[in-house]
C-alpha positions in Angstrom: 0.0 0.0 0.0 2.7 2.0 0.7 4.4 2.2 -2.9 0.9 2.3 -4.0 0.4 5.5 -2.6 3.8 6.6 -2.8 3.0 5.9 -6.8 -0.2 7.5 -7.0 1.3 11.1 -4.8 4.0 11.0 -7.8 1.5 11.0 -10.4 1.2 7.8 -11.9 -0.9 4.9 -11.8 -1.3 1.8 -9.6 -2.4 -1.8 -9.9 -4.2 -1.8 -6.5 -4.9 -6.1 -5.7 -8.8 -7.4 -5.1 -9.8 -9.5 -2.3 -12.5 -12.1 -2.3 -14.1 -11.6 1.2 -16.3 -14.5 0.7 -13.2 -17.1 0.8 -10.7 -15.0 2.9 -8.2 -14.7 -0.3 -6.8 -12.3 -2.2 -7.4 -12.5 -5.9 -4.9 -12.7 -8.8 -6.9 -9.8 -10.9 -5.9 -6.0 -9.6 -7.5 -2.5 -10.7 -6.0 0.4 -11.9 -5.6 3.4 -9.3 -5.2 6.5 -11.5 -3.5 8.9 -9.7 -6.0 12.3 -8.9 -5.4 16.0 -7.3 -6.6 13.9 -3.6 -6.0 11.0 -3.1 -8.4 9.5 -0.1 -6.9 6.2 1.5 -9.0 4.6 4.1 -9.0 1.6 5.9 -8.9 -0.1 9.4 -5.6 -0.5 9.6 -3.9 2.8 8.0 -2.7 4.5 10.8 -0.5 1.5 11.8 2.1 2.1 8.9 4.3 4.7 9.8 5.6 4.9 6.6 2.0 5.1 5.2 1.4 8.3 7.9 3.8 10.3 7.0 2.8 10.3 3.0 -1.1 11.8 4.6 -1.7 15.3 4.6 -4.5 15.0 6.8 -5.5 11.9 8.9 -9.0 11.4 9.7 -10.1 8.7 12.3 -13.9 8.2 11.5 -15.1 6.5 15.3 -18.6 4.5 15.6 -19.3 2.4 19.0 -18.9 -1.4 19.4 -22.3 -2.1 19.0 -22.9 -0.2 16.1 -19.8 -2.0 14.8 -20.8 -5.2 15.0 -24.4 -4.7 13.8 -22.6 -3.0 10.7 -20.5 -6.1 10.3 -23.4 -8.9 10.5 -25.9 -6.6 8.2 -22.8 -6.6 5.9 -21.5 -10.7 6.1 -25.1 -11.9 5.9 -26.1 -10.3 2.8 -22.7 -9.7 1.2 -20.7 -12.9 1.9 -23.6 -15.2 2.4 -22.6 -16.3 6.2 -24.5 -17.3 9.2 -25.2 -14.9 11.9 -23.0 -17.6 14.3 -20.3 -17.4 12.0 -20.0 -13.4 12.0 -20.7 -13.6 15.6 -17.8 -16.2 16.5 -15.4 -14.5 14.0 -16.3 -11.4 15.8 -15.3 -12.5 19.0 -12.3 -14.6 18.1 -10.7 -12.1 15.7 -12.2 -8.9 15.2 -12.6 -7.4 19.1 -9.6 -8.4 20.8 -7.6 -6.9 17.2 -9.6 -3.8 17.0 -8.6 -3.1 20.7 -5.1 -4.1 19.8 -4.3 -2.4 16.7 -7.1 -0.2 15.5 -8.5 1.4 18.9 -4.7 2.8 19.6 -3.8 4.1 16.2 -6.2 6.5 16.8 -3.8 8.4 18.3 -2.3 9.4 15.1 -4.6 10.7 13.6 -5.2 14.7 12.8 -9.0 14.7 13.9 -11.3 12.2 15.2 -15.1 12.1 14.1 -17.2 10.6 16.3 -20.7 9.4 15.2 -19.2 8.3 11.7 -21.4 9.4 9.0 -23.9 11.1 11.1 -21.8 13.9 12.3 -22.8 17.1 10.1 -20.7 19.3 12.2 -17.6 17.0 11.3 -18.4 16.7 7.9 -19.1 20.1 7.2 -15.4 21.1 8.6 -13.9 18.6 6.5 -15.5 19.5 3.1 -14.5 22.5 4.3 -10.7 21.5 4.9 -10.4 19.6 1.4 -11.9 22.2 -0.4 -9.4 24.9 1.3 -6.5 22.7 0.1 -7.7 21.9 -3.1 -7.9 25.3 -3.9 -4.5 25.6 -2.7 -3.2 23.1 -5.6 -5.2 24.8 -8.1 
């Protein structure tokens, strides 16, 4: 992900991999990344890579409670990947928690601003349209 970016801030394009979420794999096909004026990477994990940090201008760490969390995820692996409530539930348990709380949870820490509420903070998303918009302008 790293030369990815790193690719994409220098202006040319990457061949970004698939996963197949369904059987836990990652797929042989990629797609093309073209690089853009922003470039928006987001993920669970991002803020772990230091290296991947310092290429951000701006880090955003979008926060949403357990529960909402986990209802997100079964909603998602029922209809999506075609598994059992159980399953979700025990991978949930067995995986997810205990390495949100070890990895995700503290790499909030490096990030720029924190939005609670995800999605359904206005005030939060009205400051960062604002934000990109002031440094897009900038670029112009």
């Amino acid at each position: 992900m790293v030369q990815h970016v790193g690719d994409l801030k220098a202006g040319r394009a990457a061949q970004v991999p698939t996963y197949d979420f369904a059987r836990y794999c990652r797929l042989a096909a990629t797609e093309t990344a073209e690089p853009r004026p922003a470039i928006i990477v987001e993920g669970i994990l991002i803020f772990v890579d230091a290296a991947l940090r310092r290429m951000m201008d701006v880090k955003v760490f979008v926060d949403a409670d357990a529960d909402t969390r986990l209802i997100r995820r079964l909603q998602r692996d029922m209809a999506e990947r075609g598994r059992t409530v159980q399953s979700v539930i025990d991978q949930y348990m067995s995986t997810v928690k205990p390495m949100h709380l070890e990895f995700v949870e503290p790499s909030k820490r490096y990030a720029d601003i924190i939005v609670p509420q995800g999605g359904h903070n206005a005030v939060a998303i009205d400051m960062l349209l604002t934000l990109i918009r002031s440094m897009s302008a900038k670029t112009a």
